[in-house]
N, C-alpha and C positions, 0 to 999 in steps of 0.2 A: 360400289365405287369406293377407291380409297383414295383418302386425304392427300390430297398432293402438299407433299412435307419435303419434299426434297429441297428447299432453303433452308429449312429450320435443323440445326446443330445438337437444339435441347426441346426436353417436353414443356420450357416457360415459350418456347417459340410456336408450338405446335400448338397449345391452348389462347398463344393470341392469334395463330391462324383461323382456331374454333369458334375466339369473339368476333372478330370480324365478320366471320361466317352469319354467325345471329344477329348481329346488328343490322347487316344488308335486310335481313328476312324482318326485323322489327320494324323497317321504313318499310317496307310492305304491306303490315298490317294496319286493319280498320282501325280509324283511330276515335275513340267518344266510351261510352261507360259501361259497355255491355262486354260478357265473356267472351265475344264473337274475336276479339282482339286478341286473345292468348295462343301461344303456339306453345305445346308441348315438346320437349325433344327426349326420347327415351336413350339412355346411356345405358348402354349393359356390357358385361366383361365379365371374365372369369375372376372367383376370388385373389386378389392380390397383382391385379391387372393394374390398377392405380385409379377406378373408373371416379372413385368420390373424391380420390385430391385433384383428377383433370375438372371435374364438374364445378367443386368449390372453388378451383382458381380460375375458370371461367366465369362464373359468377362472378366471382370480386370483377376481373378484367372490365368484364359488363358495364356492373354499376358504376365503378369508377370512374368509366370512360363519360358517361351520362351527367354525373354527381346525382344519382337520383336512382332508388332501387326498381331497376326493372326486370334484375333477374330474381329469382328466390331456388333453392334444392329442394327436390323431396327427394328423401330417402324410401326406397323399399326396406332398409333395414328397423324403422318404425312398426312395420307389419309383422313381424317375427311373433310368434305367439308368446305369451306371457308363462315363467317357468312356470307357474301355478296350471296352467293349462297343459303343458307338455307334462304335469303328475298328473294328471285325469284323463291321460292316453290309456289307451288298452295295456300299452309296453312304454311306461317312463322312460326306462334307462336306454331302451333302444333312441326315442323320441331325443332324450337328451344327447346321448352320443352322437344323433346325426343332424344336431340343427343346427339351423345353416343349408340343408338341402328342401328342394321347394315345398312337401308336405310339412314343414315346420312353419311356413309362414302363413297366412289370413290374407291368403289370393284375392278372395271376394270380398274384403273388405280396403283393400290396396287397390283393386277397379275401381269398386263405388267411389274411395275418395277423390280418383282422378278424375271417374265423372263429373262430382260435386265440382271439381276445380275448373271443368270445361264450362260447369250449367250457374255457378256463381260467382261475385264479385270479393267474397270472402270465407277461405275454410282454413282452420284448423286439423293440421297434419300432426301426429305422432313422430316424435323422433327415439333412437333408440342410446341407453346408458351402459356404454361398454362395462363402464365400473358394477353397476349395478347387477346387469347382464339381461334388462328388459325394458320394451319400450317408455318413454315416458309421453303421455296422452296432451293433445294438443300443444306441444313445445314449438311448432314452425307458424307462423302465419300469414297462409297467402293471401294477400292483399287487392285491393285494386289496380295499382302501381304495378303490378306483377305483370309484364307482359309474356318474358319467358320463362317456365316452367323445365327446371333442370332436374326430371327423375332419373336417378340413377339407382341401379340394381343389380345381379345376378340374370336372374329368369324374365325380363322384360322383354324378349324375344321368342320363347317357349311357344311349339306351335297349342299342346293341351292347354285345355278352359279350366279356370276362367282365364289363366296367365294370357293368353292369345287375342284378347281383347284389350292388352295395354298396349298390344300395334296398334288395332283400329284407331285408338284414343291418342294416339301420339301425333303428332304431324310431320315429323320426321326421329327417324332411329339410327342409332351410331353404336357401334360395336369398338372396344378398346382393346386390343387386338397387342397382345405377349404369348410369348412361348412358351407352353404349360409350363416345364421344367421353371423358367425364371420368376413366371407367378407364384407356383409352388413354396419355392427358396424364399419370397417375400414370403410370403404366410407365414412360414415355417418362423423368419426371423421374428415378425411382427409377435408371435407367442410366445419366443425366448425372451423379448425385452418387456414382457409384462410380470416375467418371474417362471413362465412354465419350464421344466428342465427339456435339454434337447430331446431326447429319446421320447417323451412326451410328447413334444409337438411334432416330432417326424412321424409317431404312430398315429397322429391326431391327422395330419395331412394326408396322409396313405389310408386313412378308412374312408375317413367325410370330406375334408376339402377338394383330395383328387378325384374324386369318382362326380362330385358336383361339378367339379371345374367341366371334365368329360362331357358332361350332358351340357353345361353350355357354350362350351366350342363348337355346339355343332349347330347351333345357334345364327352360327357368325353369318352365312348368308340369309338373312333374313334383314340384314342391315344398311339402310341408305346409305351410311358412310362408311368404314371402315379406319379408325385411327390409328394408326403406327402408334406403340408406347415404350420401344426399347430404346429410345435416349436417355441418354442423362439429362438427369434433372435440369442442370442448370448450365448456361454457357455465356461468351464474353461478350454475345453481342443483344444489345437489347433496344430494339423499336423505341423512340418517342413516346409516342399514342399509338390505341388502338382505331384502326379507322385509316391508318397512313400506310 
């Protein structure tokens, strides 16, 4: 199913379409002190989709509407294996030049944690330091408060195991849906403005980022919802509240 967006102008319209969406689903659920109350939503999208700035301004949307944090993000990007580990691969340089594609990440430790999130009141997640270029260990913390759980990722759709058990684990999935070419073009730019020269980050997109992107577009029907993401960011008309 895709998002019926056809009111919405920009993508600040289409992520208060998304709150909405979850807050209906939060007056739904079991409400007292057990995990049984948490709904999962798995966001996945090809690199440069936009999937972690729609999830984080969901999230804000969320809480704000509430004054009280009910959503929280996990990042799959937390899961990336530590450069120390991609030197103790059989083929470093291969390992470094393609990470970012699913055998760079700790699949089976990116389930376990979203089980831990279904079966407890409190886990510490991994988030990861672009600066740095490696995760940093328990930085998010999901709470009791947490009712919605916003993981966003690449491969959270992937039919191979273990990736194919963060369906099961999800309670609903959403795909954020761009046209390789213009995902691309972001990546590409997102590498210029950190310093790498163009010719660099076009060869960096055409080895790793495109060939990743490929394996998860195809991804895209495996997804409850389907979000349109080729709007502009922003536009002149803007809702009250979320909820109206």
């Amino acid at each position: 199913m895709t998002l019926q967006s056809q009111s919405a102008t920009c993508m600040e319209e289409v992520c208060e379409l998304l709150a909405d969406r979850l807050l209906c689903q939060a007056q739904r659920l079991p409400s007292g002190p057990d995990s049984s109350r948490r709904s999962i939503i798995a966001i996945a999208g090809v690199p440069g989709s936009g999937k972690s700035s729609i999830a984080a301004e969901v999230c804000r949307l969320l809480n704000a509407a509430l004054g009280r944090p009910l959503a929280v993000v996990v990042p799959m990007d937390g899961f990336h294996y530590y450069r120390r580990e991609l030197d103790a691969m059989p083929d470093p340089a291969a390992a470094h030049a393609r990470r970012g594609a699913p055998w760079t990440f700790n699949a089976a430790a990116f389930v376990a944690c979203l089980r831990a999130i279904r079966d407890q009141d409190e886990v510490l997640v991994p988030s990861f330091d672009h600066g740095a270029g490696d995760p940093v260990k328990g930085d998010i913390a999901v709470g009791p408060s947490h009712q919605l759980i916003l993981v966003e990722g690449n491969y959270l759709l992937l039919d191979e195991e273990p990736w194919a058990e963060v369906r099961e684990l999800a309670n609903e999935a959403w795909f954020v849906d761009v046209p390789l070419d213009q995902a691309m073009a972001r990546v590409a730019l997102r590498q210029v403005a950190i310093g790498v020269p163009a010719h660099v980050a076009a060869q960096r997109v055409a080895t790793n980022d495109r060939p990743n992107a490929d394996l998860v577009a195809l991804t895209r029907g495996n997804a409850d919802l389907v979000v349109p993401a080729s709007l502009p960011l922003r536009g002149r008309r803007k809702r009250d509240k979320i909820g109206t």
